[in-house]
C-alpha positions as CSV (number, residue, x, y, z in Angstrom):
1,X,0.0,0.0,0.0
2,X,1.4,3.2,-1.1
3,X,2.3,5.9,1.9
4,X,-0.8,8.2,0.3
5,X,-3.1,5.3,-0.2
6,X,-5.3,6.4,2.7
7,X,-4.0,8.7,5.1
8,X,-6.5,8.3,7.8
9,X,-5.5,4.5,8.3
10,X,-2.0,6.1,9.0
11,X,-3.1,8.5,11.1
12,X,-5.0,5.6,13.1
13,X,-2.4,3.0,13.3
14,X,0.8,4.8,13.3
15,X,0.4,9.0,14.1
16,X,1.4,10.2,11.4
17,X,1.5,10.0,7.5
18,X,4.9,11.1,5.6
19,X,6.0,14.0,7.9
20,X,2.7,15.1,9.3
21,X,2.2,14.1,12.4
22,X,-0.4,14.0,14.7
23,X,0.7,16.3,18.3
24,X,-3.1,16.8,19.5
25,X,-6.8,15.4,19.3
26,X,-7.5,15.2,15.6
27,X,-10.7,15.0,13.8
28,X,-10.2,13.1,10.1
29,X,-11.9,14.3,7.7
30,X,-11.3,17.6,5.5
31,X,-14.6,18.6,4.3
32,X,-16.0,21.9,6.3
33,X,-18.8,24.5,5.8
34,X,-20.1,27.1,7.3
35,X,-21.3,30.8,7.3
36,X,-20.5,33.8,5.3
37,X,-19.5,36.5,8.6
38,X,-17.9,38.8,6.1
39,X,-17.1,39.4,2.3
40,X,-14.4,41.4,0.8
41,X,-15.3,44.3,-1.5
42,X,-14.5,42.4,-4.8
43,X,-16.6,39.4,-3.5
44,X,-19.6,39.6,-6.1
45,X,-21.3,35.5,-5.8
46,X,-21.2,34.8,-1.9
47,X,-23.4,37.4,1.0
48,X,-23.4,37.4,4.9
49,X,-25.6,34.7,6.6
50,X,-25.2,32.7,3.3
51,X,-24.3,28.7,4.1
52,X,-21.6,27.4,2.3
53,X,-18.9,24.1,1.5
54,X,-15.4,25.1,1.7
55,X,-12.5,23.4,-0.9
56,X,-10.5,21.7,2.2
57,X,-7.2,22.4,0.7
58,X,-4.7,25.5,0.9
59,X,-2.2,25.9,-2.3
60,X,0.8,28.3,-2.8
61,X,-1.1,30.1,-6.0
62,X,2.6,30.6,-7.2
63,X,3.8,27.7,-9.2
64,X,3.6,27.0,-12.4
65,X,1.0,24.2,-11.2
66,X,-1.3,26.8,-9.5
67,X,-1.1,29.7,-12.0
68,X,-1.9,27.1,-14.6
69,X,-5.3,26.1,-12.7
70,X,-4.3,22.9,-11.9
71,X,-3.7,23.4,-8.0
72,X,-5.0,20.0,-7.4
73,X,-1.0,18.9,-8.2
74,X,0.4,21.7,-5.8
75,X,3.6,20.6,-4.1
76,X,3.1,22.8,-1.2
77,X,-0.5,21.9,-0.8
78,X,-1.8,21.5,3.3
79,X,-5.5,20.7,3.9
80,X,-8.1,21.0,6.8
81,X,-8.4,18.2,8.7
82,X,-4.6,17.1,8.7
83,X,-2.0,18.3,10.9
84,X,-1.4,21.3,11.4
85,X,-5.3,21.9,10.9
86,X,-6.7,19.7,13.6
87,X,-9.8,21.4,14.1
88,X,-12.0,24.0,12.5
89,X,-14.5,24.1,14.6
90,X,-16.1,27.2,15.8
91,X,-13.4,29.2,14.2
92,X,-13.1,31.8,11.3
93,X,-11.6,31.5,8.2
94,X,-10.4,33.6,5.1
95,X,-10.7,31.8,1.9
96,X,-10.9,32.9,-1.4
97,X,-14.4,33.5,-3.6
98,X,-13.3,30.3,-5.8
99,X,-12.8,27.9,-2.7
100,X,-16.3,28.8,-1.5
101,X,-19.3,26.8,-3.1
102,X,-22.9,28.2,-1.7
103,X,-25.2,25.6,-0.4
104,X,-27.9,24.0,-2.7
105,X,-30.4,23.9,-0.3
C-alpha cells in the first residue's frame, strides 16, 4: 500500500503520515462549511448569513501548477483536517471567492 493510499488509516495506526504528524486530538476528515461572517469588496457570488462548502485544501497560488489552474497537483499543498489543521471548529476562516461553493439547499 502506497504511503498516500489512505492517510486516515496512517493516522489511526501509526500518528502520522509522511512528515505530518499528529501532536493533538485530531478529527479526520477535511470537508468543512459554514457561514458567510464577512465578504471582501470584490466578492460579487457569496453574502453574509449565506451557508456554504469550503474546498478543504490551501495551495501556494505561485507555481507554475497553480497559475496554470491545476492546483490540485500543488507541491506545497496543506489541507483541513490534517496536521497542522486539527480542528476547524467554531473558528473563522479567510478563503478565497473560488474555494467557497454556496449551499444548494
Amino acid at each position: 500500500m502506497s504511503e498516500y493510499a489512505d492517510p486516515y488509516i496512517h493516522y489511526y495506526l501509526h500518528g502520522r503520515i509522511s512528515s505530518f504528524v499528529v501532536k493533538k486530538p485530531l478529527i479526520l476528515g477535511h470537508e468543512c462549511s459554514g457561514e458567510i461572517v464577512e465578504v471582501g469588496r470584490d466578492v460579487s457570488r457569496l453574502e453574509v448569513g449565506q451557508r456554504v462548502v469550503i474546498e478543504p485544501e490551501f495551495v501556494c497560488e505561485k507555481c507554475p501548477y497553480c497559475r496554470s489552474g491545476r492546483y490540485n497537483l500543488c507541491r506545497n499543498v496543506k489541507f483541513y483536517g490534517t496536521p497542522p489543521f486539527n480542528d476547524l471548529r467554531g473558528i473563522c476562516i479567510t478563503v478565497s471567492e473560488q474555494k467557497v461553493q454556496p449551499d444548494s439547499r
